[in-house]
C-alpha positions in Angstrom: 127.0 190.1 207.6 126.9 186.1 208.3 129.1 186.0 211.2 126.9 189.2 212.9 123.7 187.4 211.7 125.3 183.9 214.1 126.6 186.4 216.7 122.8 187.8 217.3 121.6 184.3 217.3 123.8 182.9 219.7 123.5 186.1 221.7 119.8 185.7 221.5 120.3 181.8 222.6 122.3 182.5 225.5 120.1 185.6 226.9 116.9 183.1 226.6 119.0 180.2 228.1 119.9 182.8 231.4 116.3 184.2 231.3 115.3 180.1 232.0 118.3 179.2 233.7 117.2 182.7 236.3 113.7 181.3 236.0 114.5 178.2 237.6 116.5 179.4 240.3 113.8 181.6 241.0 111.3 179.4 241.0 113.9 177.2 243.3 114.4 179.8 245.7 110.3 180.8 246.3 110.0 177.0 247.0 112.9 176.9 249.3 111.7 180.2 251.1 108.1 178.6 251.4 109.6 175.6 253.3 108.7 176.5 256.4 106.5 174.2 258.1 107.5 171.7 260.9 107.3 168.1 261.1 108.0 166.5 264.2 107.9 162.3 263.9 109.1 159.9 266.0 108.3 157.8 269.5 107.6 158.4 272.9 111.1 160.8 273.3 109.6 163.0 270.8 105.6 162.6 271.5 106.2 163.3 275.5 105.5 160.5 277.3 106.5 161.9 281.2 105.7 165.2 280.0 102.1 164.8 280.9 99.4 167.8 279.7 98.8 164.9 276.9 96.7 166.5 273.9 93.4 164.1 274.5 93.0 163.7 270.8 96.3 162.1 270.7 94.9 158.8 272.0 97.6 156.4 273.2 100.3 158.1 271.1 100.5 160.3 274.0 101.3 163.4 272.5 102.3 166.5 275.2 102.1 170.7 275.2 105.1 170.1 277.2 106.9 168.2 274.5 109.9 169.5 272.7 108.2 169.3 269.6 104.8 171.2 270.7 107.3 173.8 272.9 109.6 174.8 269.7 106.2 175.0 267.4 105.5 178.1 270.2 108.4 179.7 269.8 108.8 180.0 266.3 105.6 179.7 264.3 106.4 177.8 261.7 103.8 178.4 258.6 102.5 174.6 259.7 102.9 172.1 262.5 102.4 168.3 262.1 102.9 166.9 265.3 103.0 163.1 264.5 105.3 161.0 266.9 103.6 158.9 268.8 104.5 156.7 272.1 106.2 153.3 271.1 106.8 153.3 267.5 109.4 151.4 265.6 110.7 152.5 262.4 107.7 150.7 260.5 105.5 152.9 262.3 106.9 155.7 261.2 106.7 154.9 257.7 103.2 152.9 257.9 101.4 156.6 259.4 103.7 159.2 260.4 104.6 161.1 257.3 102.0 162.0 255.9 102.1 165.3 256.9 105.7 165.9 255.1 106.0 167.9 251.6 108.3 170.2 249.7 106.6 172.7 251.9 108.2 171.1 254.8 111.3 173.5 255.9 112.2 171.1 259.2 111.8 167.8 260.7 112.9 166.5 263.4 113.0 162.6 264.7 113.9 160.4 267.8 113.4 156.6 266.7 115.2 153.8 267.2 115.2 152.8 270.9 111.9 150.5 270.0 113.4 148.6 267.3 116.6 148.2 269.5 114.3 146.7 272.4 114.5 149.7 275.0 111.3 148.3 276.9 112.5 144.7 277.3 115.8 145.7 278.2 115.2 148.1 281.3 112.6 145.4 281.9 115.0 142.9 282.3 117.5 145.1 283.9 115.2 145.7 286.8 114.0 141.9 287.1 116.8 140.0 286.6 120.9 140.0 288.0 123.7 141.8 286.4 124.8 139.0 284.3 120.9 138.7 283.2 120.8 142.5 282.5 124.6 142.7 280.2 123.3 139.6 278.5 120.1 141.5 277.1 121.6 144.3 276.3 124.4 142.5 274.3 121.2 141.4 272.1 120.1 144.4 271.6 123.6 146.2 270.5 123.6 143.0 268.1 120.7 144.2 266.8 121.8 148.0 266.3 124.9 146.4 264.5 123.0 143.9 262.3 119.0 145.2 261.4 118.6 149.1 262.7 121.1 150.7 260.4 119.0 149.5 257.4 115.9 150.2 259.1 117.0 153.8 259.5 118.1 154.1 256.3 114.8 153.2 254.6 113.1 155.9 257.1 115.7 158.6 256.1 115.2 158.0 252.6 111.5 158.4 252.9 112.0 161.7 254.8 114.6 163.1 252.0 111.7 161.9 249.3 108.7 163.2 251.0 110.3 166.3 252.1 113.0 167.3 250.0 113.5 170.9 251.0 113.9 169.8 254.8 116.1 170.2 257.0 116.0 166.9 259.0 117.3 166.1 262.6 117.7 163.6 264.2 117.9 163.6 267.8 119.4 161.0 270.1 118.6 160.0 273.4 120.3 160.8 276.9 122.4 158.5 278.9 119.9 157.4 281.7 122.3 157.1 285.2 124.4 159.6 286.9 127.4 156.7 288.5 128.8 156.2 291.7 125.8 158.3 293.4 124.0 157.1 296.6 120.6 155.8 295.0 118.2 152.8 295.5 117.2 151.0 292.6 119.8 149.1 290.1 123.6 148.3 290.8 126.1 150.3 289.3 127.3 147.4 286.7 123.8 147.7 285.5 123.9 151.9 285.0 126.9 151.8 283.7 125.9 148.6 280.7 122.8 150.8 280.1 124.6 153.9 280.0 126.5 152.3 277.6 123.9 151.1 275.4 122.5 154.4 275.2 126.2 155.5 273.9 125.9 152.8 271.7 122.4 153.4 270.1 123.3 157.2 269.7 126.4 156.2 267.7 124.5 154.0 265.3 121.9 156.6 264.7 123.9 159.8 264.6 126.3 157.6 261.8 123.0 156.7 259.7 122.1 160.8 260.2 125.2 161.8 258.7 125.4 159.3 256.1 121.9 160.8 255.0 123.7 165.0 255.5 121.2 165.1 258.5 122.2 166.8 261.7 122.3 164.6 264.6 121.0 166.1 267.8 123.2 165.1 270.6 121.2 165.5 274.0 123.4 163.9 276.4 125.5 167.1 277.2 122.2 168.9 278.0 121.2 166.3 280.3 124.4 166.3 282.0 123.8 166.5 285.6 120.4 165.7 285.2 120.5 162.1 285.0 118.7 159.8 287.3 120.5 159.2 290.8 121.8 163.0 290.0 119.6 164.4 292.6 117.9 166.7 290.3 116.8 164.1 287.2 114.8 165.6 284.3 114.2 161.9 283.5 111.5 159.5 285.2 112.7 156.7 287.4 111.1 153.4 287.4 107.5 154.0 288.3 104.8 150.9 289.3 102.2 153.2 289.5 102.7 154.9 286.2 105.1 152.2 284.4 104.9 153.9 281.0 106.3 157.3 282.0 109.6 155.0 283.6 112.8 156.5 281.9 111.4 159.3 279.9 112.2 162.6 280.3 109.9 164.7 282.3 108.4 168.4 280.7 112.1 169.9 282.2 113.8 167.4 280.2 111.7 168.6 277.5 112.4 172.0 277.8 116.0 172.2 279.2 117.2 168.8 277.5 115.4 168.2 273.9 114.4 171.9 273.3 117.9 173.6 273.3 119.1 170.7 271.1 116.7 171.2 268.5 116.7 174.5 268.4 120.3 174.9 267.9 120.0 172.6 265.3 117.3 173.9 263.7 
């Protein structure tokens, strides 16, 4: 009579204890379902600069309808859409006013940052003004940087993400090498495509190692723009431009929608 007495207890325990345990996962799963909305944060490669159609209440973070992030919101109706990358930030503007808009509701995210901390400005800037020795010289500053500061800077970002948004599924997308080599093309030598070319390579390593360190997916766009490099006779990215100098190497609304897009969308 004792041991059936214990038996119905325990039994009693364990069915309330699965009851709880299914509770949870329930609960888990509802939250996980509901996760639907889309962040997109980042700079100018995400906001679409070049892309033109710039939303006027965007101000000067220059955000496009031709944008990848605007372009996959249209496809796929999320249950909400944040669009907060705006043109030139740095890591600390991301965390200082972009994520606000991240929760557990938050089902993706997607981010290009980076090529501001690194320097990208000053270096194409010095590229264009100064000799090939002047050009390597910079950019061998700014892959010191990516070595010493930017993998800590992404990692505080990342970690913010993962807090802010813990159901998310994050990626991070890198940026496109900028010259197609050995074409016929006015403008920069071929020591100084290939260095930047480079850099680019370099960048997207550092970033996509911080990504997977984090078990984001790293969005690698450099196969996409493949053939659409500048000097390739059909670019989807801007040249330098003195009449419009902040649109210069940015991917224009087909490197939007046949170079980020796809990427994203696969990774998604």
């Amino acid at each position: 009579m004792r041991r059936s007495r214990i038996t119905a207890f325990v039994s009693s325990l364990l069915l309330a204890g699965g009851i709880a345990l299914t509770g949870t996962g329930m609960a888990q799963a509802s939250e996980n379902a509901a996760a639907t909305g889309y962040v997109a944060l980042g700079d100018s490669y995400s906001s679409g600069v070049g892309a033109g159609s710039y939303i006027s209440s965007s101000g000067d973070c220059d955000r496009s309808t031709k944008a990848y992030p605007y372009l996959w919101n249209a496809a796929h109706a999320p249950s909400s859409f944040t669009f907060a990358a705006c043109s030139g930030a740095r890591t600390d503007e991301v965390l200082a006013s972009q994520l606000g808009g991240l929760s557990t509701s938050t089902g993706l995210v997607s981010i290009t940052i980076g090529g501001n901390d690194a320097g990208f400005a000053d270096v194409m800037t010095t590229c264009v003004l100064s000799s090939d020795s002047g050009c390597i010289s910079r950019i061998n500053t700014a892959r010191a940087y990516v070595d010493s500061t930017l993998p800590g800077k992404l990692d505080t970002v990342y970690n913010a993400i993962s807090a802010k948004a813990p159901n998310a599924h994050v990626v991070v997308i890198g940026y496109p090498r900028f010259y197609r080599i050995g074409a016929t093309c006015v403008g920069l030598s071929d020591t100084k495509r290939a260095a930047i070319n480079a850099a680019a390579d370099y960048l997207d390593a550092a970033v996509a190692q911080r990504a997977a360190a984090h078990g984001f997916t790293f969005g690698d766009v450099r196969s996409t723009f493949t053939g659409h490099e500048i000097c390739s006779g059909s670019s989807w990215l801007h040249s330098l431009n003195w009449l419009d100098i902040g649109v210069s190497y940015h991917p224009t609304a087909a490197g939007h929608s046949g170079g980020y897009l796809p990427v994203l969308t696969n990774a998604a």
